[in-house]
C-alpha positions as CSV (number, residue, x, y, z in Angstrom):
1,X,-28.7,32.2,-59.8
2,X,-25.2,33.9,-58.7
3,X,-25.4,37.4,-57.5
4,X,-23.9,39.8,-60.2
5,X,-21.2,41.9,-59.2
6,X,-21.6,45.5,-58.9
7,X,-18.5,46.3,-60.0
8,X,-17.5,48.2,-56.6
9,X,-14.0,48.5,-54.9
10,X,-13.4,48.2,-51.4
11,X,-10.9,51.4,-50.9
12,X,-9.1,49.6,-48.0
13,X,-8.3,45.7,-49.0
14,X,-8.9,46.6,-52.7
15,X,-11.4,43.3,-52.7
16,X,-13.8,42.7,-55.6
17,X,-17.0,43.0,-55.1
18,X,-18.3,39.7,-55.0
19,X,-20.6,36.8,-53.0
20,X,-18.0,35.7,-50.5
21,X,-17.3,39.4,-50.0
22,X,-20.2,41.9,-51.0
23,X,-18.4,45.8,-51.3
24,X,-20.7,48.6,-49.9
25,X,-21.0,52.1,-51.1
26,X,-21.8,53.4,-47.4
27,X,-21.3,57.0,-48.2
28,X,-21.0,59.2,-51.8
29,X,-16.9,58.1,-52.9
30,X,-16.9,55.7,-49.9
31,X,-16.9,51.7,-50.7
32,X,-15.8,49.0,-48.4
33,X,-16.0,45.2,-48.2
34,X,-17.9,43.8,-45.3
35,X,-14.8,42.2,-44.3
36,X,-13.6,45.9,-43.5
37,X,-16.9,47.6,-41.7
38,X,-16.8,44.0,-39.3
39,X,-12.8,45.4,-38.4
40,X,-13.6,48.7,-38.3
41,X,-16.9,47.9,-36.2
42,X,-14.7,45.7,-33.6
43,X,-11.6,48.2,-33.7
44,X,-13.7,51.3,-32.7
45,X,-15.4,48.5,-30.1
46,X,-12.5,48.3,-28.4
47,X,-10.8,51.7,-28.4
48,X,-14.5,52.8,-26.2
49,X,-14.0,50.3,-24.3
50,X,-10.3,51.2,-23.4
51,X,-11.1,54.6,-23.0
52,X,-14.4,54.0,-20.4
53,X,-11.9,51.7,-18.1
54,X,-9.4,54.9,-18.4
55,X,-11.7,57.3,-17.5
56,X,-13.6,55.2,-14.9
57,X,-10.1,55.2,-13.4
58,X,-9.3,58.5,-13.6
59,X,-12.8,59.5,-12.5
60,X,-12.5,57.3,-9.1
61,X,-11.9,59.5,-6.5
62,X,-9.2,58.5,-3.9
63,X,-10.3,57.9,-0.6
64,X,-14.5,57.4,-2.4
65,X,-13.4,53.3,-2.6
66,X,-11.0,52.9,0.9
67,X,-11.5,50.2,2.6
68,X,-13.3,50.4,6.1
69,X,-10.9,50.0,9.4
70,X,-12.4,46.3,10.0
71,X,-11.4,45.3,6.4
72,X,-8.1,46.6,6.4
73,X,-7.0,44.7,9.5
74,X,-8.5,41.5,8.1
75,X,-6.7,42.1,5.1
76,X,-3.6,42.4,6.4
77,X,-4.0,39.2,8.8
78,X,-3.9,37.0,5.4
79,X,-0.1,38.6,5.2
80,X,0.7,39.3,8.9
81,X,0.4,36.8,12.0
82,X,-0.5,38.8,15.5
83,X,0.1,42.1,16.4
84,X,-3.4,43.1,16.3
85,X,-2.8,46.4,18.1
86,X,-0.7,47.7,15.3
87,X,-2.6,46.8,12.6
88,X,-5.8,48.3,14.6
89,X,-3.6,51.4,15.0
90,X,-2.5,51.1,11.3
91,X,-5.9,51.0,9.8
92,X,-7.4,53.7,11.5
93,X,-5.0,55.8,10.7
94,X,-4.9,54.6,6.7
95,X,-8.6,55.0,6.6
96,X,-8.6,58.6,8.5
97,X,-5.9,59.7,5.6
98,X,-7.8,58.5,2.8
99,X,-10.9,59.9,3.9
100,X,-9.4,63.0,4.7
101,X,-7.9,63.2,1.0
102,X,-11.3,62.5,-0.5
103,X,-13.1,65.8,1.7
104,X,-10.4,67.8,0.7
105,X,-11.7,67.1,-2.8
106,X,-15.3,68.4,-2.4
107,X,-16.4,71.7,-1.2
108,X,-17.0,72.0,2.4
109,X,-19.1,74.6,4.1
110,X,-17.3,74.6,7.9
111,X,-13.6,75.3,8.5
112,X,-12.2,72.1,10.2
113,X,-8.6,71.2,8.3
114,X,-8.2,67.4,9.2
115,X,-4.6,66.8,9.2
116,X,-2.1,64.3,8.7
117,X,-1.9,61.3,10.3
118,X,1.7,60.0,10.2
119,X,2.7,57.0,11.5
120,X,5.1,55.6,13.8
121,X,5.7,51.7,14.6
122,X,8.6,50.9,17.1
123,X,9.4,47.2,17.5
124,X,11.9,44.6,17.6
125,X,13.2,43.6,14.2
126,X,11.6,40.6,12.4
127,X,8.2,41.8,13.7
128,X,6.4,42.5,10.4
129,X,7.2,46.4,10.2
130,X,8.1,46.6,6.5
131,X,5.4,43.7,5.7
132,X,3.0,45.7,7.0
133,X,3.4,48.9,5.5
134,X,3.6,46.9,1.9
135,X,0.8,44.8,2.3
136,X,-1.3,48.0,3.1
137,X,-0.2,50.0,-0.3
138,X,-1.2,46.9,-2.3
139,X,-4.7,46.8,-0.7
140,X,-5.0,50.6,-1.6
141,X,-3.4,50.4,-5.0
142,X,-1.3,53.5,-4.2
143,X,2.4,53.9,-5.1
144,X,4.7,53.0,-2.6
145,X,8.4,53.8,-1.4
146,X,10.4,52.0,0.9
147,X,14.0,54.2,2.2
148,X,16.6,53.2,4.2
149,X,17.1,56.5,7.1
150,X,20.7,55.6,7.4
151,X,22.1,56.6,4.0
152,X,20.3,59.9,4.3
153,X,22.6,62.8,4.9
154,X,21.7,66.6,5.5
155,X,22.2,68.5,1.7
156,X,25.3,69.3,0.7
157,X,27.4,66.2,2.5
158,X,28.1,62.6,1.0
159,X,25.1,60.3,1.1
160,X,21.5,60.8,-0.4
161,X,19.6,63.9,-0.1
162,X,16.2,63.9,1.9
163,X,14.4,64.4,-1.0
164,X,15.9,61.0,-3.1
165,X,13.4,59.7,-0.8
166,X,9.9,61.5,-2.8
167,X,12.3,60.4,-6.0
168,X,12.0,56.7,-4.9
169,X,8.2,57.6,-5.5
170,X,7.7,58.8,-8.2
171,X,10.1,55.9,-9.8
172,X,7.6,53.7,-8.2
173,X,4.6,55.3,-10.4
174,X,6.3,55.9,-13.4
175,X,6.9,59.9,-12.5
176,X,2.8,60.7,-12.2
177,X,3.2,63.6,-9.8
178,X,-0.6,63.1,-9.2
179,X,-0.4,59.7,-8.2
180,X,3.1,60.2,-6.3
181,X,0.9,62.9,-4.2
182,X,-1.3,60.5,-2.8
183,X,1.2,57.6,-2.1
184,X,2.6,56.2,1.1
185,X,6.3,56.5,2.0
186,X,8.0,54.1,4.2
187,X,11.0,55.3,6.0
188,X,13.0,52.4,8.0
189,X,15.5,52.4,10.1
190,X,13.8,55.9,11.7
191,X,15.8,54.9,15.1
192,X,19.4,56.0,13.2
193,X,18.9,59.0,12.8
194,X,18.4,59.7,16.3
195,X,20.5,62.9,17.8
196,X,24.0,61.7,18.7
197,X,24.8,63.2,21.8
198,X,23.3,66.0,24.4
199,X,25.9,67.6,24.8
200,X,26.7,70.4,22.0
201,X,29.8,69.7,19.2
202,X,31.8,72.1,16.8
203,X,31.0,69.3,14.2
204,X,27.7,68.8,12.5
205,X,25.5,66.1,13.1
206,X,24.7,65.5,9.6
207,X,23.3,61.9,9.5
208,X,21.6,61.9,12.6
209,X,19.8,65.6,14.2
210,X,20.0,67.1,10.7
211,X,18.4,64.6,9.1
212,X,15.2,65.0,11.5
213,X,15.5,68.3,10.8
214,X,15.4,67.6,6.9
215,X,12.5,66.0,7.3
216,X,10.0,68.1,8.9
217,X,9.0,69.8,6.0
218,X,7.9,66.4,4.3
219,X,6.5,65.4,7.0
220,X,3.9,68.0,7.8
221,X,3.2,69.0,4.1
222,X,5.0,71.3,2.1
223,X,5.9,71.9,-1.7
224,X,9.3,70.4,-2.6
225,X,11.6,70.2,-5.7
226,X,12.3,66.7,-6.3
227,X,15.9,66.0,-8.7
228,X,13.6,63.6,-10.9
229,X,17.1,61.1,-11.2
230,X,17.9,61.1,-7.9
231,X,21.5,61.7,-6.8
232,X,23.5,65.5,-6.4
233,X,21.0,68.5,-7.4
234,X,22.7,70.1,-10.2
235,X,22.3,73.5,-11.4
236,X,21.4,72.5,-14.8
237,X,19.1,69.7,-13.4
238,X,15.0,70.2,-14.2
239,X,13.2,70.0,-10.6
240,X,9.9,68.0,-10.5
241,X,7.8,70.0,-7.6
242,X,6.0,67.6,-5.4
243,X,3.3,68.5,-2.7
244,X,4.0,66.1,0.4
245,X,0.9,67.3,2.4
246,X,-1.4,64.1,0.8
247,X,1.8,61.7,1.3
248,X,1.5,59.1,3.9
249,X,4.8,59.1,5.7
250,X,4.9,55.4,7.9
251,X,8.3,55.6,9.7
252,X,9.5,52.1,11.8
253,X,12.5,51.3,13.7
254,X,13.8,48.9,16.6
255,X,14.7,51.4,18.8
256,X,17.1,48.8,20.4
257,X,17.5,49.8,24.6
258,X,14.5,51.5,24.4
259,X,13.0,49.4,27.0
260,X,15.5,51.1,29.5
261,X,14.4,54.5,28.9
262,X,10.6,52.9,29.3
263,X,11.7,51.2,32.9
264,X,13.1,54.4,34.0
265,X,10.3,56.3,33.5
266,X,7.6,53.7,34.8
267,X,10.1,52.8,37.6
268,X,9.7,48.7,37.3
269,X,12.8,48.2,39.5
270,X,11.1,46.6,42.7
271,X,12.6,46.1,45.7
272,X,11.4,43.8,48.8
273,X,9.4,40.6,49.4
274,X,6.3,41.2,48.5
275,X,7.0,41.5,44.3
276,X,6.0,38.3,42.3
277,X,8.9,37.4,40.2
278,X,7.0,36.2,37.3
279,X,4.8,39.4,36.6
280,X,8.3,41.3,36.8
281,X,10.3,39.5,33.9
282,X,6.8,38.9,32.2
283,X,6.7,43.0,32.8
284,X,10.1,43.7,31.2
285,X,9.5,41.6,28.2
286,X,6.5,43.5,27.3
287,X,7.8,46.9,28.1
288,X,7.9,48.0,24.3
289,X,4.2,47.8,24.3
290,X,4.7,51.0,26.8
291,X,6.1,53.3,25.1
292,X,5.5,56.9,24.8
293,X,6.7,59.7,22.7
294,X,8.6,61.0,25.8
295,X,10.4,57.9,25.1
296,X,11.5,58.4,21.7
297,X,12.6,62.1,22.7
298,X,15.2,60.5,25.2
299,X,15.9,57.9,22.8
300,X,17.3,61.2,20.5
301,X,14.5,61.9,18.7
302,X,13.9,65.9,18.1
303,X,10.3,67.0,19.8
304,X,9.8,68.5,16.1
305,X,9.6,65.2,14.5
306,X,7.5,63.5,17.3
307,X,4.8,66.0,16.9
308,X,4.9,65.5,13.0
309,X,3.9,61.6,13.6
310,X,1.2,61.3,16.1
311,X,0.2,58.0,15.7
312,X,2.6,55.6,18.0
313,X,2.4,52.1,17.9
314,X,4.3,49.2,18.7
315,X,5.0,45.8,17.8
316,X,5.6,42.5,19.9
317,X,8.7,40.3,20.2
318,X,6.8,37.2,18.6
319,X,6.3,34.2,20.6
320,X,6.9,30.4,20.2
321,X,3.0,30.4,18.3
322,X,3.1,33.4,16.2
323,X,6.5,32.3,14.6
324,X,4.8,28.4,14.0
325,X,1.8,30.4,12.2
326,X,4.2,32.5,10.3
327,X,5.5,29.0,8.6
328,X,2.1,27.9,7.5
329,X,-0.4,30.2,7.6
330,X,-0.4,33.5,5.5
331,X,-0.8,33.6,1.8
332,X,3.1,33.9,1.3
333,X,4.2,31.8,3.8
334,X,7.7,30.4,3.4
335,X,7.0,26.8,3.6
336,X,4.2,27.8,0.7
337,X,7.4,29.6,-1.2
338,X,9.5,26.4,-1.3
339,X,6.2,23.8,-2.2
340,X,6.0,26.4,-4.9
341,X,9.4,26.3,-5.9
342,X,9.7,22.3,-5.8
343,X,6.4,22.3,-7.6
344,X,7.7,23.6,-10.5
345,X,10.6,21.0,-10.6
346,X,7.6,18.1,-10.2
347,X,8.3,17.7,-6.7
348,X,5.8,17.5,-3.8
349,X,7.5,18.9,-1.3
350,X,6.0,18.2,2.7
351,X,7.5,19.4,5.8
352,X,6.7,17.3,8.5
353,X,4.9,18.6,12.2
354,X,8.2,18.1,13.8
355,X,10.4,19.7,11.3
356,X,8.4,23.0,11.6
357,X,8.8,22.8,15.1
358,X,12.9,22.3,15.2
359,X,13.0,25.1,12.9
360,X,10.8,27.8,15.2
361,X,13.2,26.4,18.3
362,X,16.3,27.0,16.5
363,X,14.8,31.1,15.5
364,X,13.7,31.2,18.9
365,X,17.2,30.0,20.1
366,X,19.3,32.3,18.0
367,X,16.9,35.1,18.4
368,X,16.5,35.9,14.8
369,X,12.4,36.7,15.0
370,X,10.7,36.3,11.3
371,X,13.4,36.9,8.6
372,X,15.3,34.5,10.8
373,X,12.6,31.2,9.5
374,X,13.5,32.2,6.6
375,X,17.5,31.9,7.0
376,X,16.8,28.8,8.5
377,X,14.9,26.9,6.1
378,X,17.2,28.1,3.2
379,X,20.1,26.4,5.1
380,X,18.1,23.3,5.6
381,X,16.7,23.3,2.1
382,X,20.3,24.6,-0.4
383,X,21.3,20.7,-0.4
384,X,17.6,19.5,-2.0
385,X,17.4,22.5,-4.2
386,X,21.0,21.6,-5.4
387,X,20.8,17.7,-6.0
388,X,16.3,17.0,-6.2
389,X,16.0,18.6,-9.9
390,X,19.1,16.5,-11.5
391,X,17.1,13.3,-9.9
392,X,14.2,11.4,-10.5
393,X,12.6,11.9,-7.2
394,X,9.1,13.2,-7.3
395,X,8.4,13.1,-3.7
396,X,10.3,14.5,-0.8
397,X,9.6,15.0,3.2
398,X,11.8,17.2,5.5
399,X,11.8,15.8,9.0
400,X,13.2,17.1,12.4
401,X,16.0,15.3,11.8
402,X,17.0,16.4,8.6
403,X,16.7,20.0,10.0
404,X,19.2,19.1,12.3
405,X,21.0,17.9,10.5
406,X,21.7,20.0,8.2
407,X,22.1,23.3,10.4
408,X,25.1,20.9,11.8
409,X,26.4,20.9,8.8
410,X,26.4,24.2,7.9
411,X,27.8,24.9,11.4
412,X,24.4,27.1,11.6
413,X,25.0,27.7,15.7
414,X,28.3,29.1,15.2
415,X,27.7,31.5,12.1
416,X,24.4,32.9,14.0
417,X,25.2,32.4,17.6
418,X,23.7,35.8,19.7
């Protein structure tokens, strides 16, 4: 027997009540449809859920989730090949920060401040400097800024203001001052900005001494007005005020004849008989790994600025091995990059044992340390990028000879000779 209709309204869809669609009086002048209360049911479902996986991020304390020392390192060897003093150095120093951020958040009863531990990484370029810093703001999940020293000019003069550099941060999380506050900053190319000249000058150093001196404040930890677009400061321009004291500064550099003030100070030159040869140049090679902040003051930088990044570290020129690994072996390798690439296309890319090996002798050769692999194989590779996708072939294999033979062509010795 079919059910007989109440006669009900649903007040949302308008629906008759029916069989296929019963209507519900669920409150005094309230009637809906089952149809509506299953919506409305899975709707309010998944506005609690949104609002749990807000406030369980928002709830997480920074610093309560940080990876330990051991994990960071082996973290960043999936993205990094060697230098395992740095990354030692590096993730002590992360962890220290992070943990010092999260005690700063509960109440304490003895008086120890924990300060900042800014870093400092000195190295040849091409070592992973950059890589590094990156791949240890994605483990952490904290906004991240990379600037470029050189185009930073004292206020007031042509160039970019010290603080465009906290303006790059807050770009980076979408202008959260909160999060900004607890991100890491990399500043490269630290080694530019390195005080001219002893000797005292009517004219201003502006780029260089002035610049370290600009930075100080951000450095230690201090309250500064940020221009939120970047660029002039402009007296009509609202100020966004942003505490640097929980900022991670990381500052690298190649601090190129380095070594020299290094030898002078450990007095390597040997005279007589009785000195092996080998040691010596093996001695001089490894010199960066050295160096001191007494170093960096006669390099040109200001004792000021030293003192504000205590830990020093420094990276190795990369050996024959490291820059084989560096082809292969981390999760964004290059060869992986171009299989990827090819993939796409249909095309099973394969680089053959040798070919890897011509193109680490040719970096090697020319000097060009890990962003040089990458020059390399794009010169080798532009001609079967150019013609493989217009063709049928679903299979090709780069060979020694094919690497040569295409860095001939492109007259590769001459445009990156040393």
């Amino acid at each position: 027997m079919a059910k007989k209709s109440s006669g009900l309204t649903c007040m949302m869809c308008g629906a008759q009540d029916c069989a296929a669609t019963p209507v519900i009086q669920v409150v005094s002048g309230l009637t809906l449809c089952t149809d509506c209360i299953k919506f409305i049911d899975d709707a309010r479902d998944a506005q609690l859920k949104e609002r749990n996986v807000k406030s369980e991020k928002n709830d997480k304390k920074v610093g309560e989730k940080i990876p330990k020392p051991e994990e960071i390192k082996k973290y960043l060897d999936q993205y990094v090949i060697g230098q395992d003093e740095a990354k030692k150095y590096l993730s002590v120093a992360v962890y220290n920060h992070y943990k010092r951020i999260a005690r700063m958040g509960k109440a304490t009863d003895d008086d120890v401040e924990i300060e900042k531990s800014n870093i400092i990484m000195v190295g040849p370029t091409g070592t992973g400097k950059t890589l590094l810093a990156k791949s240890i703001a994605r483990l952490l999940d904290v906004p991240f800024a990379i600037v470029d020293a050189t185009v930073l000019t004292e206020a007031g003069y042509v160039g970019e203001d010290i603080e465009s550099l906290l303006t790059r941060l807050l770009q980076a999380c979408d202008y959260d001052v909160e999060k900004a506050e607890k991100g890491i900053v990399f500043i490269d190319e630290i080694d530019k900005i390195a005080r001219k000249s002893d000797n005292p000058s009517i004219t201003r150093d502006v780029s260089g001494e002035g610049v370290q001196q600009g930075l100080l404040k951000l450095l230690e930890g201090s309250t500064v007005l940020v221009p939120p677009n970047g660029g002039r400061k402009h007296p009509d321009q609202k100020m966004i005020a942003v505490d640097t004291k929980n900022i991670l500064f990381v500052c690298g550099g190649a601090f190129d004849g380095i070594e020299r003030k290094i030898a002078a100070r450990m007095n390597t030159h040997i005279v007589g008989y009785g000195h092996n040869s080998a040691s010596k140049k093996e001695q001089r090679e490894n010199l960066m790994r050295y160096v001191m902040p007494q170093d960096l003051k006669s390099f040109g930088l200001i004792p000021e600025i030293i003192g504000r990044l205590p830990v020093l570290t420094s990276l190795e020129h990369l050996d024959r091995d490291a820059l084989r690994r560096i082809l292969t072996e981390p999760k964004n390798a290059i060869v992986r990059q171009y299989e990827k690439l090819f993939e796409i296309d249909g095309v099973k890319l394969t680089f053959d044992e040798s070919a890897l090996d011509a193109i680490v002798d040719k970096a090697i050769e020319y000097k060009l340390g890990a962003r040089g692999l990458r020059s390399i194989v794009e010169t080798v590779m532009v001609d079967a990028m150019f013609e493989i996708p217009s063709s049928d072939i679903k299979e090709f294999v780069v060979t020694d000879s094919y690497v040569l033979e295409k860095l001939d062509k492109a007259h590769f010795d001459k445009t990156h000779a040393v």
